[in-house]
VOGU-3710 file (C-alpha; in Angstrom, 3 decimals, decimal comma):
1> xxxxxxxxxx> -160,813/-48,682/-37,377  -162,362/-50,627/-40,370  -161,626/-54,496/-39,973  -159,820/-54,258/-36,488  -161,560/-56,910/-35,292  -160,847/-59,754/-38,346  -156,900/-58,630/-38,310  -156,873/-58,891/-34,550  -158,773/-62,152/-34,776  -156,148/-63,590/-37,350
11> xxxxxxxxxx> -152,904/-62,327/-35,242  -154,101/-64,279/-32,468  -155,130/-67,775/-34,307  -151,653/-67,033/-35,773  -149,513/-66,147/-32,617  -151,317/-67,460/-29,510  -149,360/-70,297/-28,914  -146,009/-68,584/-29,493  -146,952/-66,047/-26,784  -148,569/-68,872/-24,223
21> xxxxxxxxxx> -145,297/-70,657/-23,784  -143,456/-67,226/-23,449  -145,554/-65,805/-21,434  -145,976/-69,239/-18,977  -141,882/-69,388/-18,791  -141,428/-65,754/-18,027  -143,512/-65,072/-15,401  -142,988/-68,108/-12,998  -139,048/-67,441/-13,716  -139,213/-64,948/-10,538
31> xxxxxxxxxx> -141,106/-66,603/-8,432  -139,614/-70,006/-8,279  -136,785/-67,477/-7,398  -138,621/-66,098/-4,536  -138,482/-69,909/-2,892  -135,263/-70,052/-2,842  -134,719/-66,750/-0,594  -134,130/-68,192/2,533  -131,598/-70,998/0,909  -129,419/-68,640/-0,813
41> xxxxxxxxxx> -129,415/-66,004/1,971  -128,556/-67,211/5,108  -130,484/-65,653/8,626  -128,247/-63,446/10,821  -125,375/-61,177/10,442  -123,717/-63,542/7,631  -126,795/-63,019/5,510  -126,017/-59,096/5,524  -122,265/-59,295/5,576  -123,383/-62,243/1,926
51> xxxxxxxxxx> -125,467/-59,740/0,462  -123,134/-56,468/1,242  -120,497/-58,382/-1,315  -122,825/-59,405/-3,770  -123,882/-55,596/-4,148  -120,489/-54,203/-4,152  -119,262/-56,691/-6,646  -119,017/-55,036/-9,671  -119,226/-57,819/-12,144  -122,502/-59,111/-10,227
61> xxxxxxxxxx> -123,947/-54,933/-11,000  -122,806/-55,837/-14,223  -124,212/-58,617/-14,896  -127,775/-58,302/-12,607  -127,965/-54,556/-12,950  -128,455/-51,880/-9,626  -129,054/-53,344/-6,371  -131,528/-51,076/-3,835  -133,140/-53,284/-1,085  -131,305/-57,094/-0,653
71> xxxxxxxxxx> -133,303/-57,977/2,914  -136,223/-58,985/1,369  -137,295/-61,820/-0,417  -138,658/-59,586/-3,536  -136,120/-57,180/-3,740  -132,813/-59,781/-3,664  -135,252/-61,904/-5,855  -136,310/-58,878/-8,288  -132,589/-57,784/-8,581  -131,056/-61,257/-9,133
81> xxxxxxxxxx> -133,362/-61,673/-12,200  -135,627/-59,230/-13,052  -133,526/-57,301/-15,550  -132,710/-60,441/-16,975  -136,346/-61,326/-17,228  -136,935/-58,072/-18,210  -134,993/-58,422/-21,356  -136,104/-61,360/-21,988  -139,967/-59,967/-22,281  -138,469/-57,294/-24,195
91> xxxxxxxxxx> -137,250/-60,295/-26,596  -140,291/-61,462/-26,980  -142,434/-58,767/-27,264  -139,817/-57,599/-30,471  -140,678/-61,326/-32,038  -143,808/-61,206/-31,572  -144,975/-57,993/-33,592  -142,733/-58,672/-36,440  -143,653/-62,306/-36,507  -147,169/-60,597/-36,415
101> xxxxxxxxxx> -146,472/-57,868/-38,899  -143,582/-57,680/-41,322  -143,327/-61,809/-41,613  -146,993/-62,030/-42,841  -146,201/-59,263/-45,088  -143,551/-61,155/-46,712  -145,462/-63,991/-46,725  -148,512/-61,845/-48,640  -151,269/-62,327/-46,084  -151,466/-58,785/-45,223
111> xxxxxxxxxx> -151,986/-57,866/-49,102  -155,050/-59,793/-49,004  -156,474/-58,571/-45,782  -155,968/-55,257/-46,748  -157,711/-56,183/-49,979  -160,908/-56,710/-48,189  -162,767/-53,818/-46,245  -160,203/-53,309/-43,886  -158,220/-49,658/-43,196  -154,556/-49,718/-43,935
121> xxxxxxxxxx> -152,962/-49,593/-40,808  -155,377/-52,779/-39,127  -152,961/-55,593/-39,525  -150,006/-53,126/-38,097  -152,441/-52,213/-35,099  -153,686/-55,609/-34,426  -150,139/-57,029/-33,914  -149,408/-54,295/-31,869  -152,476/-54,352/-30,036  -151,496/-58,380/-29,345
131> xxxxxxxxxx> -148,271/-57,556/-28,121  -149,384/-55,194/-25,974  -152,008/-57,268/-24,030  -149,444/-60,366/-23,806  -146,778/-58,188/-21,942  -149,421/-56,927/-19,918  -150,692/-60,408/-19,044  -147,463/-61,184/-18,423  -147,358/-58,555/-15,934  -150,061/-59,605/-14,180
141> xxxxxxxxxx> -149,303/-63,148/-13,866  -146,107/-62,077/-12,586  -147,540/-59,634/-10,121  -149,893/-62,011/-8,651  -147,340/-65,192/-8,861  -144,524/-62,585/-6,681  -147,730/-61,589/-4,330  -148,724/-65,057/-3,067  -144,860/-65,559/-2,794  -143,664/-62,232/-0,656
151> xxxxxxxxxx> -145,164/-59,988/1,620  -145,107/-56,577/-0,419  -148,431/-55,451/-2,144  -147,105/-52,536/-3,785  -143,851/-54,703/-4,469  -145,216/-57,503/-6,401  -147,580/-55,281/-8,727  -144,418/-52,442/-9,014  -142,510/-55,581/-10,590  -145,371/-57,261/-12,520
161> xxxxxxxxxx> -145,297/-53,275/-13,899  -141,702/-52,986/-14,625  -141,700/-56,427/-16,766  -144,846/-55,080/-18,760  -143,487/-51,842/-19,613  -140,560/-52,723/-20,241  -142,087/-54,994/-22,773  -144,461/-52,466/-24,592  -140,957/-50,694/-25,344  -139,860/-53,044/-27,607
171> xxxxxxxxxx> -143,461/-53,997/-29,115  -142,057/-50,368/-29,958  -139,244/-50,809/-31,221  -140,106/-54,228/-32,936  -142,828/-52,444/-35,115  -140,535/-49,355/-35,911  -137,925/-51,959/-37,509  -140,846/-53,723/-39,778  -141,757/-50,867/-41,006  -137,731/-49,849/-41,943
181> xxxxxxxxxx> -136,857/-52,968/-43,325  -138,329/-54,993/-46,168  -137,553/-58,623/-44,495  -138,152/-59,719/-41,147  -134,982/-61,660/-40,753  -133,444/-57,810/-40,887  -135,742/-56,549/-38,579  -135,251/-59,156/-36,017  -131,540/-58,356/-35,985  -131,824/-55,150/-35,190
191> xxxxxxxxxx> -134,571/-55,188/-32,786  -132,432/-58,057/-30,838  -129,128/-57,705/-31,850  -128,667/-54,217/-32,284  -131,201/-52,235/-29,878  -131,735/-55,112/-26,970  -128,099/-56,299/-27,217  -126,927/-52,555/-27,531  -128,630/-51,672/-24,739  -128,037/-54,610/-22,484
201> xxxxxxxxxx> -124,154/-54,299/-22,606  -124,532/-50,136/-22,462  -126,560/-51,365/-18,908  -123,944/-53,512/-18,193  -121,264/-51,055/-18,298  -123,128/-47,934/-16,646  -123,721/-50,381/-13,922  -120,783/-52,241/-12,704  -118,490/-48,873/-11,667  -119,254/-47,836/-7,939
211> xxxxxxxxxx> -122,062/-45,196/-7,806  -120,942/-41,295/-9,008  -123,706/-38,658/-9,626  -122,053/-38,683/-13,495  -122,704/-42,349/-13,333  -126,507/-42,544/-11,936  -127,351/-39,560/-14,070  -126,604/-42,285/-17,041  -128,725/-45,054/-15,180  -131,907/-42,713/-16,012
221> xxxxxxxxxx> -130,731/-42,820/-20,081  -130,864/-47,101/-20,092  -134,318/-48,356/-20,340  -133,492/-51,560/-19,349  -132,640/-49,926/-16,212  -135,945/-48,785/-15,391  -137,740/-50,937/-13,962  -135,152/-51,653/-11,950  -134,694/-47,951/-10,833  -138,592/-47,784/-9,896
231> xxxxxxxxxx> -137,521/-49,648/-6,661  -139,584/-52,678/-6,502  -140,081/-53,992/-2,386  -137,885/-50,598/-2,040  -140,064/-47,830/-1,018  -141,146/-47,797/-5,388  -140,951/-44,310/-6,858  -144,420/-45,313/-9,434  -143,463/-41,932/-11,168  -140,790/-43,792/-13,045
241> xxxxxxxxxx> -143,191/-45,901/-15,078  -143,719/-42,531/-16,849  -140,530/-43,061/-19,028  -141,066/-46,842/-20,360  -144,885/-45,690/-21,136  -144,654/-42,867/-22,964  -141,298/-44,051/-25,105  -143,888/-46,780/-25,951  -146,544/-44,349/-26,989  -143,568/-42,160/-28,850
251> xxxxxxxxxx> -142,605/-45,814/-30,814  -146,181/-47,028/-32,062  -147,571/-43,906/-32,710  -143,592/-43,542/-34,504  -144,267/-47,140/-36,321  -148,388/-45,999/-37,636  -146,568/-42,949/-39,209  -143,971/-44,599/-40,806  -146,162/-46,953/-41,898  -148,617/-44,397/-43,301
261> xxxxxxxxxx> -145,391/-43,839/-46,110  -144,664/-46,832/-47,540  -145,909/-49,329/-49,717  -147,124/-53,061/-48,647  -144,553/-55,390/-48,755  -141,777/-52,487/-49,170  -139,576/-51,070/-46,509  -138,594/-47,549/-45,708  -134,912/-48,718/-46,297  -135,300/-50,625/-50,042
271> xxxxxxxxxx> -133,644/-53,363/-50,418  -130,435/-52,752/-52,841  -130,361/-53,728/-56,474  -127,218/-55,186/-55,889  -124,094/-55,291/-58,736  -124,830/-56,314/-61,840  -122,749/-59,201/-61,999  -122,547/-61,362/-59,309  -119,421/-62,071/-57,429  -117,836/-65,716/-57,832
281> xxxxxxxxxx> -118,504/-67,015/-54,144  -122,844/-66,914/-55,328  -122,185/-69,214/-57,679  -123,367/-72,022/-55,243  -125,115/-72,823/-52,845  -122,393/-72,631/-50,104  -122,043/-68,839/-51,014  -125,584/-68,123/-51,048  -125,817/-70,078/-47,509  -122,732/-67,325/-46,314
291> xxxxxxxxxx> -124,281/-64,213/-47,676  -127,902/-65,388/-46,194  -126,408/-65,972/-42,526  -123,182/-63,748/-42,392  -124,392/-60,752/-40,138  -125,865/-63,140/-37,794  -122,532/-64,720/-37,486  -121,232/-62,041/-36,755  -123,580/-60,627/-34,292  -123,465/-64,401/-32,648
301> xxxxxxxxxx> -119,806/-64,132/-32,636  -118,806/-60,494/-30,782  -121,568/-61,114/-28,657  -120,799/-64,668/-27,233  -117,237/-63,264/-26,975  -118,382/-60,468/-24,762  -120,635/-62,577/-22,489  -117,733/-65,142/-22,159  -115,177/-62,747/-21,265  -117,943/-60,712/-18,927
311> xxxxxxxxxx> -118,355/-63,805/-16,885  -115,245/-65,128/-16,812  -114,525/-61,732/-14,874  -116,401/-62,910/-12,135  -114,344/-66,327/-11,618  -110,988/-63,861/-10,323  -113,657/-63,437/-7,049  -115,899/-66,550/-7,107  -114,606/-67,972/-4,211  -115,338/-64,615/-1,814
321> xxxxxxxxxx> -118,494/-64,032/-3,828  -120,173/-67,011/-3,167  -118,891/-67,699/0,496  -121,687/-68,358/3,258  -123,967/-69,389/0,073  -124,051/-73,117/0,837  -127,027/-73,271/-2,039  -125,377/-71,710/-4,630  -122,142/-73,465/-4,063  -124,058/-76,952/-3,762
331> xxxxxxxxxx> -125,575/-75,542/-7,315  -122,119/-74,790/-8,849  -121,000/-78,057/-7,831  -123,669/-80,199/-8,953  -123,327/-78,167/-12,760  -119,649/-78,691/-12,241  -119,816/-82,370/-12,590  -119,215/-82,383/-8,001  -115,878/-81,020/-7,932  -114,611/-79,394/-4,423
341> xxxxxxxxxx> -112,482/-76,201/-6,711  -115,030/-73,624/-6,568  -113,416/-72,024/-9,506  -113,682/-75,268/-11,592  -117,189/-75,764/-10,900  -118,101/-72,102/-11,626  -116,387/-72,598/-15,210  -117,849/-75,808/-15,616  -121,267/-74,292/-15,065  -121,015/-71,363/-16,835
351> xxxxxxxxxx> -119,724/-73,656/-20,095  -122,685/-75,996/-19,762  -124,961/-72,889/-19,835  -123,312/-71,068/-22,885  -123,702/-74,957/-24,465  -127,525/-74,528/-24,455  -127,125/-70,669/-25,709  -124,843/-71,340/-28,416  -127,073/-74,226/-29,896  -129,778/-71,644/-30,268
361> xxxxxxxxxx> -127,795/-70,335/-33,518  -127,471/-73,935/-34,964  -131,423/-74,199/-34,802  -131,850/-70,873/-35,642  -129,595/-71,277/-38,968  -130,849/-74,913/-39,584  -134,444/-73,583/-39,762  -133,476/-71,452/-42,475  -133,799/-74,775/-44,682  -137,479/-74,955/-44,227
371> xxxxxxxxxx> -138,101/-71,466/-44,095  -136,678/-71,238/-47,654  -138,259/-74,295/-49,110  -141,547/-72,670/-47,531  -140,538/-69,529/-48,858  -140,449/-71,141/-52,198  -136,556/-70,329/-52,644  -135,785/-74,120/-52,128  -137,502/-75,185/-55,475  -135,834/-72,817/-57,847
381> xxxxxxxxxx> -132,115/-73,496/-55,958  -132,924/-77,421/-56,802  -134,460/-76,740/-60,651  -130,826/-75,913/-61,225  -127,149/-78,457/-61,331  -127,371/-77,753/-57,230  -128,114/-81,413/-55,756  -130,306/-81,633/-52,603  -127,486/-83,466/-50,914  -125,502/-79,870/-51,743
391> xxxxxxxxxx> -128,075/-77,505/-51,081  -128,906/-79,314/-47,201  -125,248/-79,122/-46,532  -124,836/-75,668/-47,174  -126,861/-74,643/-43,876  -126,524/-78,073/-42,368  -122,562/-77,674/-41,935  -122,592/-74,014/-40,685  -125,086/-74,998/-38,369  -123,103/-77,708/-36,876
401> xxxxxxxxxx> -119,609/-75,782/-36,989  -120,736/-72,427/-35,773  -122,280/-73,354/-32,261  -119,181/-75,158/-31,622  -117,032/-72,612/-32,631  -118,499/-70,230/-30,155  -118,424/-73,132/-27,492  -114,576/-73,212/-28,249  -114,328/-69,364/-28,249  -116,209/-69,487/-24,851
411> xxxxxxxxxx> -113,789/-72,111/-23,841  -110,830/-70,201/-24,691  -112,435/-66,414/-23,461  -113,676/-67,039/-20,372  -110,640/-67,788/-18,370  -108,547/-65,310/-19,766  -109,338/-62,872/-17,078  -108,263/-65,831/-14,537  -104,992/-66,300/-16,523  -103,757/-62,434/-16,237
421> xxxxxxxxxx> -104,557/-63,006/-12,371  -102,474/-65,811/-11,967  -100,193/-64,885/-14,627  -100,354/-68,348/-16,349  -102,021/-69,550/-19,581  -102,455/-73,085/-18,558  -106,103/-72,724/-17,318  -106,567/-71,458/-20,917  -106,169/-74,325/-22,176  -107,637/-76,899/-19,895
431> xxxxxxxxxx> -111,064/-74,526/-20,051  -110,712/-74,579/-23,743  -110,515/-78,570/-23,924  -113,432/-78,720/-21,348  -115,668/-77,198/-23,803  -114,255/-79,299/-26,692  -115,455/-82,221/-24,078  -119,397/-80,506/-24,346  -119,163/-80,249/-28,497  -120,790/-83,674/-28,619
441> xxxxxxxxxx> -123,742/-82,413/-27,087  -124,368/-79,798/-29,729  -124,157/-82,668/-32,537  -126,806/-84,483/-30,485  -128,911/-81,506/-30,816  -128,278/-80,713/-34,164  -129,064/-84,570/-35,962  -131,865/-84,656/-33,988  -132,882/-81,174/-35,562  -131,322/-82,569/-39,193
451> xxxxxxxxxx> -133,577/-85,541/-38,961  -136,701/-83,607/-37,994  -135,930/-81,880/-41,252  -135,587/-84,249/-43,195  -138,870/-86,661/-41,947  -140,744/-84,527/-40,217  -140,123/-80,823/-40,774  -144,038/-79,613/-39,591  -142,325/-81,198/-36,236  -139,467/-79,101/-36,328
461> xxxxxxxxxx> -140,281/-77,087/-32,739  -139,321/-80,091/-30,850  -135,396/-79,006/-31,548  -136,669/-75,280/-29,552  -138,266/-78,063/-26,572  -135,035/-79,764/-26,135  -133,591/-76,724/-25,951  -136,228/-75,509/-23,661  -135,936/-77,804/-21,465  -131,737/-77,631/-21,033
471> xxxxxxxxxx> -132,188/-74,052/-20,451  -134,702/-75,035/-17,613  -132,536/-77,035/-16,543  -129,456/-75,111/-15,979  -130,630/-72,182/-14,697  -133,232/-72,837/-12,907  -134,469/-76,425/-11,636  -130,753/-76,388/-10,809  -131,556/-73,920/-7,432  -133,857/-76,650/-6,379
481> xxxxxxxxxx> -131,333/-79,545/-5,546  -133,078/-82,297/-7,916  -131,563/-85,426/-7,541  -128,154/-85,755/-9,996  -129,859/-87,901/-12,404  -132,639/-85,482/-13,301  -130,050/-82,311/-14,226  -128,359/-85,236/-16,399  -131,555/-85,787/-18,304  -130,349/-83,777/-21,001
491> xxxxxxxxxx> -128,126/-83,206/-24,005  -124,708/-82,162/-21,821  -125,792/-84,374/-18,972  -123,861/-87,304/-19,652  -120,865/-85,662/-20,966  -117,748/-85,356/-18,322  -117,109/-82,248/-16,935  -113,434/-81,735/-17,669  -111,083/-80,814/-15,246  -113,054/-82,027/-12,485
501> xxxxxxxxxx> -114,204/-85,814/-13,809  -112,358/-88,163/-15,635  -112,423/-88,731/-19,540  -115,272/-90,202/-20,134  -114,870/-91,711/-23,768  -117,803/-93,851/-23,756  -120,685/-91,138/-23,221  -118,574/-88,429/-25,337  -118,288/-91,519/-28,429  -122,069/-92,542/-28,232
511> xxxxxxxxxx> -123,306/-89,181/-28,398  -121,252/-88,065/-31,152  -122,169/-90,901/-33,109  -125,777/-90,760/-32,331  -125,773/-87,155/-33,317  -123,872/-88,312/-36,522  -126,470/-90,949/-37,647  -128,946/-88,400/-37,263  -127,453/-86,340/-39,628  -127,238/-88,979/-42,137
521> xxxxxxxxxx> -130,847/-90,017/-41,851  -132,149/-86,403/-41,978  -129,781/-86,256/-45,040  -131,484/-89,288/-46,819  -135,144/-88,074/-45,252  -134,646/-84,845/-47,387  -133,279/-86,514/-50,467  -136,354/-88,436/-50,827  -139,275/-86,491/-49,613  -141,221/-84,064/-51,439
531> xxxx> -140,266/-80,095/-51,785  -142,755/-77,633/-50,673  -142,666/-75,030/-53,643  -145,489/-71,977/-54,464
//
């Protein structure tokens, strides 16, 4: 293929370091799992009678997917996050190729490769050819990390297999969507939203029921399932690593065809011409900022309600769940702010974790600010009566208000479950008013993310480290028992953990007016630096 080599070459410059740090976090995820083995599980007849609940629990199916072989340190491990892991290569596999492929079409870089002596479908094959090899490197890292950690050859390389595959799937599926859609923003929805989400919660539900031919028959139509149904550390059936690689093969070759009939820069699926007058809510920028972002609102919305309620299904049995799992419970605890009420500290935890995930969609939306003013969209907004002060507000505000909306909504959702149990609404609203406690944390986030805009916007991945790192630090460096101060050493940290401490005004005040002074000086920042424009 003519000019292979110079489109591969440029995807990689382009890309590398977005797949190092996803590919670093991903594969040590299971095993600093593996370490933990022997702490979660305790030795003896408890440790069986521990794990026989966790399998036959069907929010924990739900939630971790099918259980075969507990006893071991890779299996337990492999089922207690590898689908979860497994998704999330799938994530960024999807990114990847349309960061690689549709987003430098929009950007015009692929019109002027392709102007050169270079065949057509080079850039297409070269981001797919990326993706590829960094889900397969992924793989093997993972393999090799699991087989210094457990005992099972076959094991560790039938997981490092099961991640990879089930990334090349949705290098699939991500390069299918950019050749349907003329924007990447649209493809990324439905690669994520639609397909992974849509398959994730069809998993979820397949899964948690007790076992029934009907029910295992379905297993075999949920590729997220896969890997997990190839048995790794559980006598592995290889044979199933047949159906993730050839719906791979079936999606690329699927994506070169399609993109064999289109045009560069269009989309199978053209963009509408829209009415020819437009309605009265685009007459500013605060409409414009609503019809750019709705469907991800949306999206953000059912599917944060979902998780919350999901979860919250598993606090009606937390306390027989999680009994002889001194670990876990010293974990819960710790995230809980120290209470002794298992139930607390399990909605305590699970609140501080949805924290971090909701603040995701404020940086996602606030980046929308600099991707338009790189975009050049920014510059003909401000030629017109819109001020800057206007225009920055527009995303600013739903940026803010959204991820602590959902926090609310999580609030509210997650102990409804608990409330039809006990037949009172009161833990309703204490939950709800314990994650009013945590909004502060989110306007932290956000002004520092505001004031990277508005001084520093080449600097504006710093917001993803801080995230990063609060992610890190809930869900996993919490299974290590670090001392109390380091799990503080973050955004929620400091905040109380309602209803198990006391109102703590002081932290909850400083860090909402922190956050709050960011905001201004980001503000200011953008009023008086220059606009990028084309």
């Amino acid at each position: 293929m003519t000019g292979f080599g110079a489109a591969f070459h440029l995807a990689f410059r382009r890309s590398r370091m977005f797949y190092l740090w996803w590919v670093i976090s991903l594969s040590a995820i299971l095993p600093l799992t593996v370490t933990k083995y022997h702490d979660l599980v305790p030795a003896g007849q408890s440790g069986q009678l521990v794990l026989a609940q966790l399998s036959g629990n069907p929010t924990m199916r739900a939630l971790l997917g099918p259980a075969f072989e507990l006893g071991n340190a890779g299996g337990f491990t492999f089922w207690r996050v590898g689908t979860f892991t497994a998704a999330a290569v799938g994530m960024m596999a999807a990114l990847g190729v349309i960061r690689a492929t549709r987003a430098e079409e929009e950007e015009g870089r692929v019109e002027l490769v392709r102007a050169g002596a270079v065949s057509p479908a080079a850039p297409l094959a070269a981001g797919v050819a990326l993706g590829l090899i960094a889900c397969l490197v992924l793989g093997l890292l993972s393999a090799l990390m699991m087989l210094a950690g457990t005992s099972g050859v076959a094991g560790a390389f039938a997981t490092g297999l099961g991640l990879a595959l089930t990334g090349t799937m949705f290098v699939g599926v991500g390069a299918v969507w950019a050749q349907v859609f003329p924007s990447a923003r649209t493809a990324r929805v439905w690669s994520l939203g639609i397909v992974l989400g849509g398959l994730y919660l069809a998993r979820a539900m397949v899964d948690a029921p007790a076992s029934t031919p009907t029910l295992d028959a379905w297993r075999w139509a949920m590729p997220l399932d896969w890997a997990a149904l190839a048995r790794p550390y559980a006598s592995e059936r290889w044979w199933v690593f047949l159906l993730p690689l050839g719906l791979t093969v079936v999606l690329v070759g699927l994506a070169f065809w399609l993109e064999s009939l289109r045009d560069v820069g269009a989309g199978l699926r053209a963009a509408s011409s829209g009415a020819a007058t437009a309605s009265p809510s685009l007459s500013g920028a605060v409409g414009l900022s609503w019809r750019l972002s709705r469907v991800s609102v949306v999206g953000w919305t059912v599917g944060i309600i979902v998780t919350a309620v999901s979860m919250g299904a598993l606090s009606t049995m937390v306390d027989s769940a999680f009994t002889g799992q001194p670990q876990i419970l010293d974990m819960l605890r710790k995230l809980g702010g120290g209470t002794q009420v298992i139930r607390d500290a399990f909605f305590s935890a699970m609140l501080s974790i949805i924290a971090t995930i909701v603040t995701i969609a404020g940086i996602m939306f606030l980046s929308r600010l600099r991707s338009e003013e790189n975009d050049g969209h920014s510059e003909v907004m401000l030629s017109t009566s819109t001020t800057r002060w206007t225009y920055a507000l527009s995303m600013l505000a739903p940026a803010v208000l959204l991820p602590v909306a959902l926090l609310v909504a999580t609030g509210a959702s997650l102990p409804m479950m608990q409330a039809m149990q006990d037949g009172s609404a009161a833990v309703i609203g204490t939950i709800t008013n314990a994650s009013l406690v945590l909004a502060p944390g989110i306007v932290l986030v956000m002004g520092f993310a505001m004031l990277l805009v508005g001084w520093r916007p080449r600097w504006y991945g710093l917001a993803w480290v801080v995230i990063g790192w609060s992610i890190f630090v809930s869900w996993i460096l919490a299974l290590f028992n670090p001392p109390d101060w380091l799990l503080r050493l973050q955004p929620w940290g400091f905040l109380p953990k309602l209803p198990s401490d006391p109102m703590r005004w002081g932290a909850l005040s400083l860090e909402l007016v922190l956050g709050m002074g960011m905001i201004a000086l980001g503000l200011i920042g953008y009023r008086r630096r220059d606009i990028a424009g084309r």
